[in-house]
C-alpha positions as CSV (number, residue, x, y, z in Angstrom):
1,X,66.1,-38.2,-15.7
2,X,65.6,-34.6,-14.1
3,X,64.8,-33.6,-17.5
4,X,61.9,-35.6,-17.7
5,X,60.8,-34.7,-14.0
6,X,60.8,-31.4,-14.8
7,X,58.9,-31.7,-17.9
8,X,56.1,-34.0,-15.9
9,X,56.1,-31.1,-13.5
10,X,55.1,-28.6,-16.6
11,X,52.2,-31.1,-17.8
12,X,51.3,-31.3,-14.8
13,X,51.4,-27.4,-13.9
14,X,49.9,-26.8,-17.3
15,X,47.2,-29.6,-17.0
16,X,45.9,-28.0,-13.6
17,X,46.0,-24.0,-14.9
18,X,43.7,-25.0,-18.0
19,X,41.2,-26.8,-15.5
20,X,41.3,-24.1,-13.3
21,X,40.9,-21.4,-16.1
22,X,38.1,-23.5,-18.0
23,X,36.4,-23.3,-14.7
24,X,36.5,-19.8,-14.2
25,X,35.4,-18.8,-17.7
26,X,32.8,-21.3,-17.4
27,X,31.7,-19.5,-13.8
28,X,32.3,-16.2,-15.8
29,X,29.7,-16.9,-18.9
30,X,27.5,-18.7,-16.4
31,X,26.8,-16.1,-13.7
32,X,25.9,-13.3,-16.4
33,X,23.6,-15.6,-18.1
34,X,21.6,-16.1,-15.0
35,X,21.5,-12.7,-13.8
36,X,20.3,-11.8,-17.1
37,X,17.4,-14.1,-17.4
38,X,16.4,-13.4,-13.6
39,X,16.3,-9.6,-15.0
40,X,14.1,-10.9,-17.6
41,X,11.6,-12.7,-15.6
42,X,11.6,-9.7,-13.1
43,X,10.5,-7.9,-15.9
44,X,7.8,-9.3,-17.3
45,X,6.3,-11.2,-13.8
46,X,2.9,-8.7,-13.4
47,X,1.4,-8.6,-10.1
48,X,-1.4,-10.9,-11.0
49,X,-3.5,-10.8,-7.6
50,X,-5.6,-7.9,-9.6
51,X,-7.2,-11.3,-11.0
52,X,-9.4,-13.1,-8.5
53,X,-11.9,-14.8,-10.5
54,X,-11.6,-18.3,-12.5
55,X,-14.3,-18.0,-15.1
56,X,-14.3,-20.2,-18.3
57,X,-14.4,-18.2,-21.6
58,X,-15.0,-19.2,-24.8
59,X,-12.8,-18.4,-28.0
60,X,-14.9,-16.1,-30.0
61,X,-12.6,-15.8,-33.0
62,X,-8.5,-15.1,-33.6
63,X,-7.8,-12.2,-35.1
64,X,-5.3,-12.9,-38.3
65,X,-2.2,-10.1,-39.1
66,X,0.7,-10.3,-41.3
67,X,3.9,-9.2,-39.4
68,X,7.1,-8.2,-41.0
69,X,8.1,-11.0,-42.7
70,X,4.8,-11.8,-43.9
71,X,3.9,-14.5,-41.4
72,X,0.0,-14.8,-40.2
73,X,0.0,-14.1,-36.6
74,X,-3.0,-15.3,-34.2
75,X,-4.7,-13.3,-31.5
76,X,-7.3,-15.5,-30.0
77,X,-10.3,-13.0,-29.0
78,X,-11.9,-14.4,-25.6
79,X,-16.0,-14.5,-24.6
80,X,-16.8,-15.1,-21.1
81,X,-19.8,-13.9,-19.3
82,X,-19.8,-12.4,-15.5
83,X,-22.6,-11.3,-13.7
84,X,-25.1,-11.5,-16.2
85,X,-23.0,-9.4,-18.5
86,X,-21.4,-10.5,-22.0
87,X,-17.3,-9.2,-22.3
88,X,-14.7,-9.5,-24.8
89,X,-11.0,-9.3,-24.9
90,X,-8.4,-9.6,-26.9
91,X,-5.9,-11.9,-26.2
92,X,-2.1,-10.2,-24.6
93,X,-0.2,-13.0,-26.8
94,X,-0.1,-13.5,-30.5
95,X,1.8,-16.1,-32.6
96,X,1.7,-17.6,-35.7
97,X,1.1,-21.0,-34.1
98,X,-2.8,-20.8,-33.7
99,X,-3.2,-21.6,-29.8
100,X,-7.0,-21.9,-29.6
101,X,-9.3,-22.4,-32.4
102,X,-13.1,-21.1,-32.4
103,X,-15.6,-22.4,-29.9
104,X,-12.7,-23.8,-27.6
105,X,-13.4,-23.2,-24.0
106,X,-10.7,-22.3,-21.6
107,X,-10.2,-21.3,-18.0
108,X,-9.2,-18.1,-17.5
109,X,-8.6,-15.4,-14.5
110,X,-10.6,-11.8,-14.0
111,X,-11.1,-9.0,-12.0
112,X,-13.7,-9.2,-9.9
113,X,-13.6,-5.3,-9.7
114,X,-12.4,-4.3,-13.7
115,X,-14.3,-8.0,-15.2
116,X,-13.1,-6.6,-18.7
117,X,-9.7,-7.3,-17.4
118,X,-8.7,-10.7,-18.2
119,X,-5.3,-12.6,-17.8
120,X,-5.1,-16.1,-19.7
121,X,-2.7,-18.4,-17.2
122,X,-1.4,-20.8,-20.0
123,X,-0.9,-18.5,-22.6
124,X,0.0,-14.8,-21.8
125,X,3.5,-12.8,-21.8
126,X,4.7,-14.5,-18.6
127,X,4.5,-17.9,-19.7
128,X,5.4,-17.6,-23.1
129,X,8.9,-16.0,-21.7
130,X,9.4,-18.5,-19.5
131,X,8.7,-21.0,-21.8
132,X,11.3,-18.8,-24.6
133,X,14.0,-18.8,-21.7
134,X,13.9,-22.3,-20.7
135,X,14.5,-23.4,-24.1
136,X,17.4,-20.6,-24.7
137,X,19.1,-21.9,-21.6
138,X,19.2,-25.3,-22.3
139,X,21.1,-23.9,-25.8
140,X,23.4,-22.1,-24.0
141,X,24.2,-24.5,-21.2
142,X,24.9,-27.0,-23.7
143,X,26.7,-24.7,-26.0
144,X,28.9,-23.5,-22.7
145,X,29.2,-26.9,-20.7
146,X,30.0,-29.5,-23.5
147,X,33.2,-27.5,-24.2
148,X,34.1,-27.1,-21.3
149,X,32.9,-30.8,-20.0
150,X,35.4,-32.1,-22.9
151,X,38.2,-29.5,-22.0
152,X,38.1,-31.0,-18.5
153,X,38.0,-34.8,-19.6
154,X,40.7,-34.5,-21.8
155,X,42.7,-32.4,-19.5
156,X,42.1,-35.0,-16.7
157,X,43.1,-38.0,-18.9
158,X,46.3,-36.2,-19.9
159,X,47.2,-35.2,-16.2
160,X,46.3,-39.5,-15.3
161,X,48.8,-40.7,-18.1
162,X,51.6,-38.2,-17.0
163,X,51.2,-39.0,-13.4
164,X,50.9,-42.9,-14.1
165,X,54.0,-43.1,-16.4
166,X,55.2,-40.5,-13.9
167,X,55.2,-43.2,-11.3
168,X,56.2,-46.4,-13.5
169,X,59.1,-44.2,-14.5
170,X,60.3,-44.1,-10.7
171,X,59.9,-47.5,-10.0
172,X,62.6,-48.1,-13.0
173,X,64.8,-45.9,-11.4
174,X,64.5,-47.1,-8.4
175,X,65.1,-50.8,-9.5
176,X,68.1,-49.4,-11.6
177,X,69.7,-48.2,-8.6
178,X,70.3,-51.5,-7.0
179,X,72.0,-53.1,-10.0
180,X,71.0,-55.5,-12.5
181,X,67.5,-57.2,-12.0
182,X,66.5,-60.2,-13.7
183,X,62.6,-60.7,-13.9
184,X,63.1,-64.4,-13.9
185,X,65.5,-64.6,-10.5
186,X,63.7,-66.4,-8.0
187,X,66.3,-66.1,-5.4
188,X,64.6,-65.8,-2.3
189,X,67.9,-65.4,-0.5
């Protein structure tokens, strides 16, 4: 009977260590990945109170490129008027998804002081990163906390059946020790 105490104990020990260290990895793989992203957004957020002015520009053309591996790649080429004077500016995001096609009109931000400065609010480096690290954390939060959600669930389930055979086992004992029991005896004495 000790024996089997003793090796309920070392489930048990065991059962709780592995939670505990699946935790902690999990923490340690979790923290890193946030304070590199955070570093990432730092990096890229401009300081966008240069642009003052919502003006609505029209998309004059997209400039076409091959990159390296031979994909076309988009830059949508802006028109807006200010002041009774005609600009154009190239777009600070290219992709090989076309985002705009010509003659689309879209709201976008100037300088009131630099009006050939333009910042595009739905589709410039910001929001395309943003958008890029959302989607890489859902990845790795799913490819981090599924493991570690099934570590824990199976770890719990074994720790449940050792402690509830744990405890059935000492009722037995404990009815052994007063002799023979019959389960049909109804001797109410």
């Amino acid at each position: 009977m000790n024996d089997n105490r003793n090796a309920r104990k070392i489930v048990i020990i065991v059962c709780v260590v592995v939670m505990m260290m699946v935790i902690a990895l999990g923490s340690v793989m979790i923290i890193p990945f946030f304070a590199m992203k955070k570093l990432v957004n730092d990096a890229v957020n401009n300081d966008n109170t240069l642009y003052n002015v919502n003006i609505t520009a029209v998309i004059a053309d997209n400039i076409t490129r091959r990159d390296d591996d031979g994909n076309t790649v988009y830059t949508p080429v802006y028109e807006y008027e200010y002041e009774g004077k005609t600009y154009r500016a190239n777009g600070s995001v290219s992709s090989t998804n076309r985002k705009y096609n010509e003659g689309d009109k879209v709201e976008i931000m100037i300088s009131g002081k630099f009006p050939g400065r333009m910042m595009d609010p739905s589709y410039n480096p910001q929001t395309m990163i943003k958008k890029a690290g959302k989607t890489v954390s859902k990845a790795f939060l799913t490819i981090i906390l599924v493991p570690i959600a099934f570590i824990l669930i199976v770890t719990s389930i074994i720790l449940v059946v050792v402690l509830k055979n744990s405890r059935e086992s000492e009722v037995r004992v404990r009815e052994s020790d007063y002799g023979y029991s019959d389960p049909n005896d109804d001797y109410r004495g």
